[in-house]
N, C-alpha and C positions, 0 to 999 in steps of 0.2 A: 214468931216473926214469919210470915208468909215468903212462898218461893220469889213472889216477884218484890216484893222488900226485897229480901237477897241481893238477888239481881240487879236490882236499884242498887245496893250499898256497894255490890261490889263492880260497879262501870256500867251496866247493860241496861236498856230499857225496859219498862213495865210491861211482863208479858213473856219477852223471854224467855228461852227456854235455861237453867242455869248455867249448864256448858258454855251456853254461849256466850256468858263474861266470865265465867272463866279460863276455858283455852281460845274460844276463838274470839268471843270480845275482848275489850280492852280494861283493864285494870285502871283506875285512877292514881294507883301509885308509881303508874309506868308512864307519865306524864300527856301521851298523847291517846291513852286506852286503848294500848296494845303491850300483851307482856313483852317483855325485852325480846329481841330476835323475830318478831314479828312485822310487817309493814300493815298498810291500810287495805292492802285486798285479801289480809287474811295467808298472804305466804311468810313461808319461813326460812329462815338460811339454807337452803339445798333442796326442801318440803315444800310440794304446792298441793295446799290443802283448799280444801271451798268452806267457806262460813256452814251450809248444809250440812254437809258431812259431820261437822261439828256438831250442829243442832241434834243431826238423827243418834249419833251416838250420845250424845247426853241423854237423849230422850230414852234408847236402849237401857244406858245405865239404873235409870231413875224407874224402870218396871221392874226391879231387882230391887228389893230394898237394900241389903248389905251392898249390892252396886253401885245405888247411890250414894251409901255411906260413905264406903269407899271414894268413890269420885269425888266425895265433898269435901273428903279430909288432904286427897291429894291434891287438890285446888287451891286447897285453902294452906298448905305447905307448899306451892309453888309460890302464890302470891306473898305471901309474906320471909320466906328463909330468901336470905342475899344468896345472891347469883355471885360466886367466892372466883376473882379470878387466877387462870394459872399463872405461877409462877414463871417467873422470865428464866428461861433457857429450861424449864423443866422437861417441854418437847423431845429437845433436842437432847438431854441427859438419856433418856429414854432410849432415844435412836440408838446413839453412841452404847448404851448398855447393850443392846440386843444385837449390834451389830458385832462387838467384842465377842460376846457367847457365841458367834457363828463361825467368826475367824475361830475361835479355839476347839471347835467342833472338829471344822477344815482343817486345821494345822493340824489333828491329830494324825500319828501314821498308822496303821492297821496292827501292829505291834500293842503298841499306847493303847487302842479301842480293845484288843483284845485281853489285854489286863485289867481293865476298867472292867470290861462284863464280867471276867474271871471273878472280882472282885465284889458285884453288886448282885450277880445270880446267884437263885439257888440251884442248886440241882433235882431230879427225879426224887432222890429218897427223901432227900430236906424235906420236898413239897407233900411226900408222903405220909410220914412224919404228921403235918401237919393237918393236912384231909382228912388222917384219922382222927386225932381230936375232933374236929370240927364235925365229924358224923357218929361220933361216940355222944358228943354232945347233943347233936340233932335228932337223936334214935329215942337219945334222954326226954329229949323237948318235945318230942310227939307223945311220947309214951303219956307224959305229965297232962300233956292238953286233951289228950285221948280219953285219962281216967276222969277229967272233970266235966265229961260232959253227960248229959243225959243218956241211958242204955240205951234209948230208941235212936239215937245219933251217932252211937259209937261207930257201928260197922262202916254209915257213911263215912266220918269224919276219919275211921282207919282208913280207909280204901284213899282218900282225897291226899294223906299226912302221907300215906307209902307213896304217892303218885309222887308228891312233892320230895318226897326225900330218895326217888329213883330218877327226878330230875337234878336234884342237885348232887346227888353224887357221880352222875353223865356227868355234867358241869365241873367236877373238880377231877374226874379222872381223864378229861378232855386237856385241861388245864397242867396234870400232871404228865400229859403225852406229848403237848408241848413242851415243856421244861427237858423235857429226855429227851426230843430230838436236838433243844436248843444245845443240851451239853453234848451228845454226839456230833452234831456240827461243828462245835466248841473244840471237843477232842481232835475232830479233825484238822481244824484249822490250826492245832498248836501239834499235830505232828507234821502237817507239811511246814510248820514254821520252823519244828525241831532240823526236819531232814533239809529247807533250807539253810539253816543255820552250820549244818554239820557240812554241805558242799560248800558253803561259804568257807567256813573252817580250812576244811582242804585245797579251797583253793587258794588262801592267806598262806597256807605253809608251802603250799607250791610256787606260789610269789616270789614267799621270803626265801627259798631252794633256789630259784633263780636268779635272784636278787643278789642271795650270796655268792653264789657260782659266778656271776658276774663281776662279784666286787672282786674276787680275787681274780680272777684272770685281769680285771683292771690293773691291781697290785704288782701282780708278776710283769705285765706289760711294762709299768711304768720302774720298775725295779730292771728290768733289762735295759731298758734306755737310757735310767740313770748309772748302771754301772760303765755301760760303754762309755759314757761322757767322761769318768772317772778314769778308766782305761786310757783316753784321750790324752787327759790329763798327766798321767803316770808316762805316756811314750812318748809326750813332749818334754817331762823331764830327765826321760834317758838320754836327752841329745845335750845332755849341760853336768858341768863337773863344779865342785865346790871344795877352794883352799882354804884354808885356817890358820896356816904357820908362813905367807911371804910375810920378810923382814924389808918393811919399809925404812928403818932408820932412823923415822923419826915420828914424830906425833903431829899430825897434821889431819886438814878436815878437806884439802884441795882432792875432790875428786877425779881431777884431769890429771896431776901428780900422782896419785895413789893409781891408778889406772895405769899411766906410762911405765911407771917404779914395776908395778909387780911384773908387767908383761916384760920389760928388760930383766929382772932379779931371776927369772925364770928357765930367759933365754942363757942368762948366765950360767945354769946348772945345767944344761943340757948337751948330752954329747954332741960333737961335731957332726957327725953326721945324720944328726935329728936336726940340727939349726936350720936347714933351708926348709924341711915338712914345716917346720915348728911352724915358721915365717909367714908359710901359705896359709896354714890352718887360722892360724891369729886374724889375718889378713878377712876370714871370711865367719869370724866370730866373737861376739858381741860381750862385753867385759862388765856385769853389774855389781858395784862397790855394794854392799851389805851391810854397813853400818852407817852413823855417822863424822868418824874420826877413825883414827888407830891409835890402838890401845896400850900401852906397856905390860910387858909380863916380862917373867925367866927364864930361861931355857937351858939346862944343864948349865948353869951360873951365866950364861949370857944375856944380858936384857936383848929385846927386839921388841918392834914395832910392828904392829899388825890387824888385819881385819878381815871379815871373811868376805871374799871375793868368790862370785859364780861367773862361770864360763861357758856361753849358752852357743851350743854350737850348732852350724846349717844341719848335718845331718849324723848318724848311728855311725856312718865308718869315720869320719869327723873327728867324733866324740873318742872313739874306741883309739884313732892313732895318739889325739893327744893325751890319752892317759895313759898310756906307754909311751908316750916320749916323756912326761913329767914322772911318772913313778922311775925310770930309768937317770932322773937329775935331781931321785932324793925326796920328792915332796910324793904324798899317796894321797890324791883327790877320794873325796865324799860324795854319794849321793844325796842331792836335793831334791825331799821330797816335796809335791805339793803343799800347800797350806791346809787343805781339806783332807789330806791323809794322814797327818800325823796326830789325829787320835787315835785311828786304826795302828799306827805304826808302833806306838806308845803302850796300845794294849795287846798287839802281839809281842811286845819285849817283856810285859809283867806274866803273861803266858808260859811265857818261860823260865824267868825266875820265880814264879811257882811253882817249877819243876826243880829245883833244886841246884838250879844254872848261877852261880854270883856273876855277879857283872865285873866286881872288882879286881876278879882274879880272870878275867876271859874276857876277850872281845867280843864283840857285837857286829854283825854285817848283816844289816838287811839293804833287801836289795829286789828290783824287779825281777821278775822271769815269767815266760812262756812257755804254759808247758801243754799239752795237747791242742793251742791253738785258742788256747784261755791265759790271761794275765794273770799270774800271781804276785805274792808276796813272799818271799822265800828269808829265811833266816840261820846264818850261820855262825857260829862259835868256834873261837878259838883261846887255848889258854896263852897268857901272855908271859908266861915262863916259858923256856926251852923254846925247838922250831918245830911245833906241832904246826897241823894244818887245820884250817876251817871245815868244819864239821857242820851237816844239815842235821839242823832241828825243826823243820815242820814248813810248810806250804799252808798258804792263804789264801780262799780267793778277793778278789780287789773288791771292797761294798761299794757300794751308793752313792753317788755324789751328797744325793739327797740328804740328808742325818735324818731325817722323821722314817725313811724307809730299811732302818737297821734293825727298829723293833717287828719288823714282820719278818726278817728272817733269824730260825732258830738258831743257836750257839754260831753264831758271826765268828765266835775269836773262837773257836775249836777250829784246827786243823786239818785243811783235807787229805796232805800226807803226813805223816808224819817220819822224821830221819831217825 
């Protein structure tokens, strides 16, 4: 088949050059004889080509024979393999791929890159190591090509194989001097990360040095403030007394009765010439019933009727006359402690009957005090045979309002003095 049959078969007129039906003329199977992506002046999607241009390089290729072969089979593999289109959204997978590999590039922090290289470099002698091989082998590989050539060739062909084997060994010990600076830089960068790491260090425990120092002076602060509150508490209940044993007479739940009864039952026991103090004091102190009824009991074979009655009085000289005019008419008032002290008060009294103190055979009196100008808790004993006297067994200081703040201070129920 002649070039311009060709030409003819595949779109182009008789004459033609070949190229020019096949890139720059037009194909018949491309409907208008032009391959797809082509219009009629011969441009292309983004490419503005001239028909000419076309012609001279065909013409080029076709003074090459294997040139033209070439161009005839590439032509001839344009025109006939389908034009495969992309896949919808495969652009854009692409994008999103590469854009991902960037961020994690980025997001790396200089730690993270520096363990990565730690991990994928070699070093100096690795690389050493291995250049020798490669020049054990290379020495090998000349020697071999060196014996198989003619003796009038040797001395050339040695002098050419050393040239070449004094270049590649520049090349790999070039190769190997990067690699040893790279880990000396490497070393460097992970001692200044060591010596970062180690002022970090010290300054974490110099933090946490402060941090603590801080929390306890917080503690202590807050342990001062909660005892004073407790303190508060304990000198408002020195201004109030608490009965046990008025005999109301009867069983009854009238709180305005039980109220009038004991403060008359009281006045009754008291000497003449306490009744008019008594009078005043009452007058300017506040009477709270403690149960809700009066209860029957015994009392050296007499029933009576009774409840525990507090007597909350204005102020400390108040409190101190009327409990010398009622101990003087027979009845001996109790301390009322807070509600919030009497676990303290509870575990200063087993304190002491684990010293060997019975209860059963001794009284018990605790009782406020002040002693350097600080509240305590003081406790005394007495036996309840014969007229001994009350005896100290040990000073407390007042805890915490708080209860969470009893665990930071050490042996709470040990004693500051002891009697």
């Amino acid at each position: 088949m002649s070039r311009a049959s060709q030409g003819s078969r595949h779109g182009g007129a008789e004459g033609d050059p070949p190229g020019a039906s096949g890139r720059g003329g037009g194909g018949a199977i491309r409907g208008k004889g032009y391959p797809k992506g082509y219009n009629s002046s011969g441009r292309g999607r983004g490419v503005s080509r001239k028909p000419d241009d076309l012609s001279s390089n065909a013409s080029e290729a076709m003074d090459d024979g294997a040139g033209s072969v070439f161009a005839r089979e590439d032509r001839e593999m344009m025109e006939t393999t389908p034009v495969r289109p992309i896949p919808p959204g495969a652009q854009e997978s692409v994008m999103l791929d590469r854009e991902r590999a960037k961020r994690t590039v980025e997001d790396r922090s200089p730690d993270q890159e520096l363990l990565r290289n730690t991990r994928l470099r070699l070093n100096e002698f690795d690389a050493g190591h291995i250049f020798e091989a490669v020049e054990t082998r290379l020495v090998k590989s000349i020697e071999e090509v060196v014996a198989s050539v003619p003796d009038q060739l040797k001395e050339a062909m040695g002098a050419s194989m050393e040239a070449l084997k004094r270049a590649i060994t520049g090349i790999m010990n070039g190769l190997s001097e990067g690699v040893k600076q790279e880990r000396l830089a490497r070393d460097a960068m992970e001692m200044r990360l060591e010596d970062k790491i180690v002022r970090m260090d010290e300054k974490v425990q110099e933090m946490v040095s402060v941090t603590d120092s801080l929390t306890k002076t917080r503690i202590k602060t807050r342990t001062r403030e909660s005892i004073k509150e407790m303190e508060s508490k304990v000198r408002e209940a020195q201004c109030a007394l608490k009965l046990l044993d008025v005999d109301i007479e009867r069983v009854t739940d009238d709180r305005r009765e039980i109220v009038r009864k004991t403060i008359v039952k009281v006045r009754s026991f008291c000497l003449e010439e306490d009744q008019r103090l008594y009078d005043v004091i009452m007058r300017r102190t506040r009477v709270v019933i403690m149960g809700k009824t009066t209860s029957r009991r015994l009392r050296d074979r007499d029933e009576e009727f009774s409840v525990p009655t507090l007597f909350q009085c204005r102020d400390r000289r108040d409190t101190e006359d009327l409990e010398a005019i009622m101990r003087s008419a027979g009845y001996f008032p109790s301390f009322h402690w807070p509600r919030e002290m009497m676990e303290f008060v509870n575990g200063v009294r087993n304190v002491v009957r684990s010293g060997g103190v019975d209860e059963r055979a001794n009284f018990f009196r605790v009782r406020p005090e002040v002693r350097d100008g600080s509240m305590m808790v003081k406790l005394e004993v007495k036996p309840k045979e014969g007229l001994g006297r009350f005896t100290l067994k040990g000073l407390w200081p007042i805890p915490p309002l708080n209860r969470v703040l009893w665990d930071d201070i050490q042996d709470i129920f040990e004693p500051k003095i002891r009697g």
